[in-house]
NUVEXKOL-622395 format. One record per atom (N, C-alpha, C): residue in three letters; x, y, z. Coordinates in steps of 0.2 Angstrom, whole numbers, plus 5000, padded with zeros to 4 digits. Atoms other than C-alpha are relative to their C-alpha. Example, Ala and Ser with C-alpha at 12.3 -4.5 7.8 and 13.67 -1.06 7.14 Angstrom:
% residues 2
ALA500449945000ALA506249785039ALA500450065000SER499649944999SER506849955036SER499650055003
***
This chain:
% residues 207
UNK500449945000UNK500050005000UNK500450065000UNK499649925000UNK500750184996UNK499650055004UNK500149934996UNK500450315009UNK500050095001UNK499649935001UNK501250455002UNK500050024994UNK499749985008UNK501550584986UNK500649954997UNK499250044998UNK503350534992UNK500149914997UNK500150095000UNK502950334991UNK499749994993UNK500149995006UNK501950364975UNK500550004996UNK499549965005UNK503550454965UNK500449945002UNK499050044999UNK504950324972UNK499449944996UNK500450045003UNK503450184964UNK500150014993UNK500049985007UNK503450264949UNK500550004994UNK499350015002UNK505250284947UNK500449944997UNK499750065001UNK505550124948UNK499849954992UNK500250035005UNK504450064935UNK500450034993UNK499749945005UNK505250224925UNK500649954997UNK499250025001UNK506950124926UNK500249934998UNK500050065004UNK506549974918UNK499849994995UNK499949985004UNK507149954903UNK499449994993UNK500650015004UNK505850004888UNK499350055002UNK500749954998UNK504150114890UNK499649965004UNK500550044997UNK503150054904UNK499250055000UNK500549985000UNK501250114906UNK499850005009UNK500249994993UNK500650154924UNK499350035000UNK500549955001UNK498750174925UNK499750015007UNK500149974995UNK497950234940UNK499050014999UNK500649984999UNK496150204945UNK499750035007UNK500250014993UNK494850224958UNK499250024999UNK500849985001UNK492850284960UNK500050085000UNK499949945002UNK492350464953UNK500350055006UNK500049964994UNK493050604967UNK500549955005UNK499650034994UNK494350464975UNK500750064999UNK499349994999UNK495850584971UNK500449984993UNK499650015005UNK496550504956UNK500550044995UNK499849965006UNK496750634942UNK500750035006UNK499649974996UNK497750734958UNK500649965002UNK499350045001UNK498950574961UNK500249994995UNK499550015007UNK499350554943UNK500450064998UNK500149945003UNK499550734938UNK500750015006UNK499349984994UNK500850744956UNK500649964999UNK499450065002UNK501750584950UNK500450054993UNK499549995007UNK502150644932UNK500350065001UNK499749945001UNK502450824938UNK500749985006UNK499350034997UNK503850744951UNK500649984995UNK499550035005UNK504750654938UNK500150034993UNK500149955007UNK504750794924UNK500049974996UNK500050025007UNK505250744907UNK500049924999UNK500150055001UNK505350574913UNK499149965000UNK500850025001UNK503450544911UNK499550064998UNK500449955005UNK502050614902UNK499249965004UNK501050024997UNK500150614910UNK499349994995UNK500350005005UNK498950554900UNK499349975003UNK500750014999UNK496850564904UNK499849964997UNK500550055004UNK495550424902UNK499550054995UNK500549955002UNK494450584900UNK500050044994UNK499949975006UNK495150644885UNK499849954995UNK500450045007UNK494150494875UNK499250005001UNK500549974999UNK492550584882UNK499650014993UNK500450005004UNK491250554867UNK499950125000UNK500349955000UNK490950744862UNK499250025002UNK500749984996UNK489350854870UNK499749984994UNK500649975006UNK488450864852UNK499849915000UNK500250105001UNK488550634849UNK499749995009UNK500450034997UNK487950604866UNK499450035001UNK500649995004UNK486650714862UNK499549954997UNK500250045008UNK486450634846UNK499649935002UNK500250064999UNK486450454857UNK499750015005UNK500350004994UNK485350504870UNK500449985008UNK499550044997UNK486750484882UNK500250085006UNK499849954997UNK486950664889UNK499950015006UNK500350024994UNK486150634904UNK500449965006UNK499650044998UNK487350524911UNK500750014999UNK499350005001UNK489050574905UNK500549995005UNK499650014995UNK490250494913UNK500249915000UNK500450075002UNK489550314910UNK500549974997UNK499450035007UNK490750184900UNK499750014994UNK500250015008UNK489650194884UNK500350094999UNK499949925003UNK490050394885UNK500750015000UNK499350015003UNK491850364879UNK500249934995UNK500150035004UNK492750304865UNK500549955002UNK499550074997UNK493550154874UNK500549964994UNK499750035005UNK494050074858UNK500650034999UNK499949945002UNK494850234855UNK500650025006UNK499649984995UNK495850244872UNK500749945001UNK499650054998UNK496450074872UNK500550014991UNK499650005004UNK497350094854UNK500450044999UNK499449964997UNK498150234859UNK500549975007UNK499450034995UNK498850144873UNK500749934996UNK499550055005UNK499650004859UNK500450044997UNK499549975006UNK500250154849UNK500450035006UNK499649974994UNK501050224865UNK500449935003UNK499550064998UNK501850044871UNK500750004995UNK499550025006UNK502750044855UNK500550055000UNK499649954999UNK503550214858UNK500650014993UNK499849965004UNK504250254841UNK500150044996UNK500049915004UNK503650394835UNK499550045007UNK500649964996UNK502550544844UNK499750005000UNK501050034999UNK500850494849UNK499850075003UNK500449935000UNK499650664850UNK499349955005UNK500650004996UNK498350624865UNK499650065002UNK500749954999UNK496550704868UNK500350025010UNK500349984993UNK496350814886UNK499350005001UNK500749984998UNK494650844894UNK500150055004UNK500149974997UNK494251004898UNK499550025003UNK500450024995UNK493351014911UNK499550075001UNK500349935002UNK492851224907UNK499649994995UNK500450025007UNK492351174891UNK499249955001UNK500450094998UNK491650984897UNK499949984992UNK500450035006UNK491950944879UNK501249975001UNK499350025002UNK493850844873UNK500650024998UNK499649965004UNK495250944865UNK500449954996UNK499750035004UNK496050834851UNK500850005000UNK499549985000UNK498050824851UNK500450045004UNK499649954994UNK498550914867UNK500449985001UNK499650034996UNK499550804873UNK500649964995UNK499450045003UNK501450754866UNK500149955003UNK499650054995UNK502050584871UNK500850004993UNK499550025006UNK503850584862UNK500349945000UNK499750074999UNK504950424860UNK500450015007UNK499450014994UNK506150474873UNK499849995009UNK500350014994UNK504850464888UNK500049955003UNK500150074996UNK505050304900UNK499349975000UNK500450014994UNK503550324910UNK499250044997UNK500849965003UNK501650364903UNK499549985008UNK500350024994UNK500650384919UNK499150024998UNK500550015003UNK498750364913UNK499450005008UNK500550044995UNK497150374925UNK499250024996UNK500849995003UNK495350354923UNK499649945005UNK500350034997UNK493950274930UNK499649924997UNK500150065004UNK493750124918UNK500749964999UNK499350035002UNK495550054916UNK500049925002UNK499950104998UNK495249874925UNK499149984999UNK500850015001UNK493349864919UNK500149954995UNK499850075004UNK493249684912UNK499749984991UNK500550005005UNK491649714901UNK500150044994UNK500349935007UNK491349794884UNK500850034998UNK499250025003UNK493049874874UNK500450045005UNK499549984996UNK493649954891UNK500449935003UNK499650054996UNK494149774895UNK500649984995UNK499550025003UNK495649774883UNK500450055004UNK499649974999UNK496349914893UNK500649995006UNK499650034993UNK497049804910UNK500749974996UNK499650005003UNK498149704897UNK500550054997UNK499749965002UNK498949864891UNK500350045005UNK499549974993UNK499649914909UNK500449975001UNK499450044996UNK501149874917UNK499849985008UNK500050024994UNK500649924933UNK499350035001UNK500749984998UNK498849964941UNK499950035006UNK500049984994UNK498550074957UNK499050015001UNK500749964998UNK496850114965UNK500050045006UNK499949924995UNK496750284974UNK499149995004UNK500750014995UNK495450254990UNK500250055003UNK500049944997UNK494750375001UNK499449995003UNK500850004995UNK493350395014UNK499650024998UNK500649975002UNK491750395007UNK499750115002UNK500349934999UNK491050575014UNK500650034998UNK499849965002UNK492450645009UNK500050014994UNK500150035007UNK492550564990UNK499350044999UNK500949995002UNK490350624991UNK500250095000UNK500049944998UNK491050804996UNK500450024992UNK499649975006UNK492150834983UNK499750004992UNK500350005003UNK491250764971UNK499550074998UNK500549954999UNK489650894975UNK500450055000UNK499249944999UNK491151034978UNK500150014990UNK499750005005UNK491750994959UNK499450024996UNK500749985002UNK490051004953UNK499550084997UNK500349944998UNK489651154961UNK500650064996UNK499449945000UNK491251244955UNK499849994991UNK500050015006UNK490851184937UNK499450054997UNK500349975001UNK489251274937UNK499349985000UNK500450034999UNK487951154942UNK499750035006UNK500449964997UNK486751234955UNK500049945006UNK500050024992UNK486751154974UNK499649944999UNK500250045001UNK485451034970UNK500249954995UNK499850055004UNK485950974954UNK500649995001UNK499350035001UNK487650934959UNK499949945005UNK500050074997UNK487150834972UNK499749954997UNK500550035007UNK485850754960UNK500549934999UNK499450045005UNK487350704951UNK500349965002UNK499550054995UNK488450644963UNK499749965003UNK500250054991UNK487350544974UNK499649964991UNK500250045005UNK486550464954UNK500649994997UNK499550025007UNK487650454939UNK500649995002UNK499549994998UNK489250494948UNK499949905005UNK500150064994UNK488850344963UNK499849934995UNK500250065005UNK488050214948UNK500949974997UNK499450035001UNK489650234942UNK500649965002UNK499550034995UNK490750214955UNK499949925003UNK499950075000UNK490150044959UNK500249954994UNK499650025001UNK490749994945UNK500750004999UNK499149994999UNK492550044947UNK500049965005UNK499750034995UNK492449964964UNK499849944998UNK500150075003UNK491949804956UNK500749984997UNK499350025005UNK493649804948UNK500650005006UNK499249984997UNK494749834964UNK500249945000UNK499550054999UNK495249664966UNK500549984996UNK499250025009UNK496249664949UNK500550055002UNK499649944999UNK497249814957UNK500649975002UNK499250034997UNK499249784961UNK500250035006UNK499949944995UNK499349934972UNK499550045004UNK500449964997UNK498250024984UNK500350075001UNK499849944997UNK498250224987UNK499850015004UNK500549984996UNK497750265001UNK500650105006UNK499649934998UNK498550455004UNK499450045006UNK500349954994UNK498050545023UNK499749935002UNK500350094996UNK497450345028UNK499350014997UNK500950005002UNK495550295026UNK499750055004
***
């Protein structure tokens, strides 16, 4: 179990230093912290890692419209999983520069090619909330990790932040809880259906 930013980053290192590109994905349920541990690991180890969101294979606003899907965003059918996991092949190969999507979150829509991976990176540290989800085309994505962390955290706080995030987005006091205590929560029992596939636990500040 890792405890620490500290403990996270000497983790990460080590994977770095073994020879050849390794992958590092990092899940957990929505509001566990994740994005915030990956983002501290790859900004530890500068140019030896590149961060790369699940988020940025976020179906645009206008198609979940289109699929009646908008209502739920967030959901695994509301990304193009096929689409994440084949950038994760084109990124093990590490020959040439692979261009990955961001998720903006100002926006709430995808930005195409934000993201450089060059050849010369060791370490791609990747999170999301489907990464070890067995079903559907998110399940080709656990074979495409080296290693797997799950970032835990004490329910009320995880429900706080969630609602907090929400509320900062621009979602009104009621509809953010809405969201987090529906869409966000349906979700998150599926990720926690997947921890037992996990290698590493996070549990930064204890439970």
């Amino acid at each position: 179990m890792l405890e620490s930013v500290a403990e996270c980053v000497e983790r990460a290192e080590m994977l770095a230093r073994v020879a050849g590109r390794r992958v590092l994905g990092i899940t957990g349920a929505p509001g566990a912290g994740k994005t915030t541990v990956a983002r501290r690991v790859a900004a530890a180890m500068g140019e030896r890692a590149v961060y790369v969101p699940m988020d940025g294979f976020h179906l645009a606003q206008a198609e979940l419209l289109r699929l009646g899907r908008a209502d739920r965003k967030g959901a695994p059918d509301t990304f193009d999983a096929a689409g994440y996991a084949a950038l994760l092949r084109r990124v093990r190969e590490g020959e040439e520069t692979v261009y990955a999507p961001e998720f903006r979150r100002d926006l709430e829509e995808p930005i195409a090619g934000a993201i450089a991976i060059t050849p010369s990176v060791p370490l791609i540290v990747t999170e999301g909330n489907y990464l070890l989800l067995e079903e559907g085309p998110f399940g080709a994505v656990a074979a495409l990790l080296d290693e797997s962390w799950f970032v835990d955290v004490a329910e009320d706080l995880r429900m706080s932040r969630l609602v907090d995030r929400h509320k900062a987005f621009g979602k009104s006091p009621e509809a953010a809880h809405e969201w987090a205590y529906g869409s966000d929560q349906r979700n998150a029992v599926l990720v926690e259906g997947a921890r037992d596939r996990v290698d590493v636990l996070v549990r930064l500040g204890g439970r």
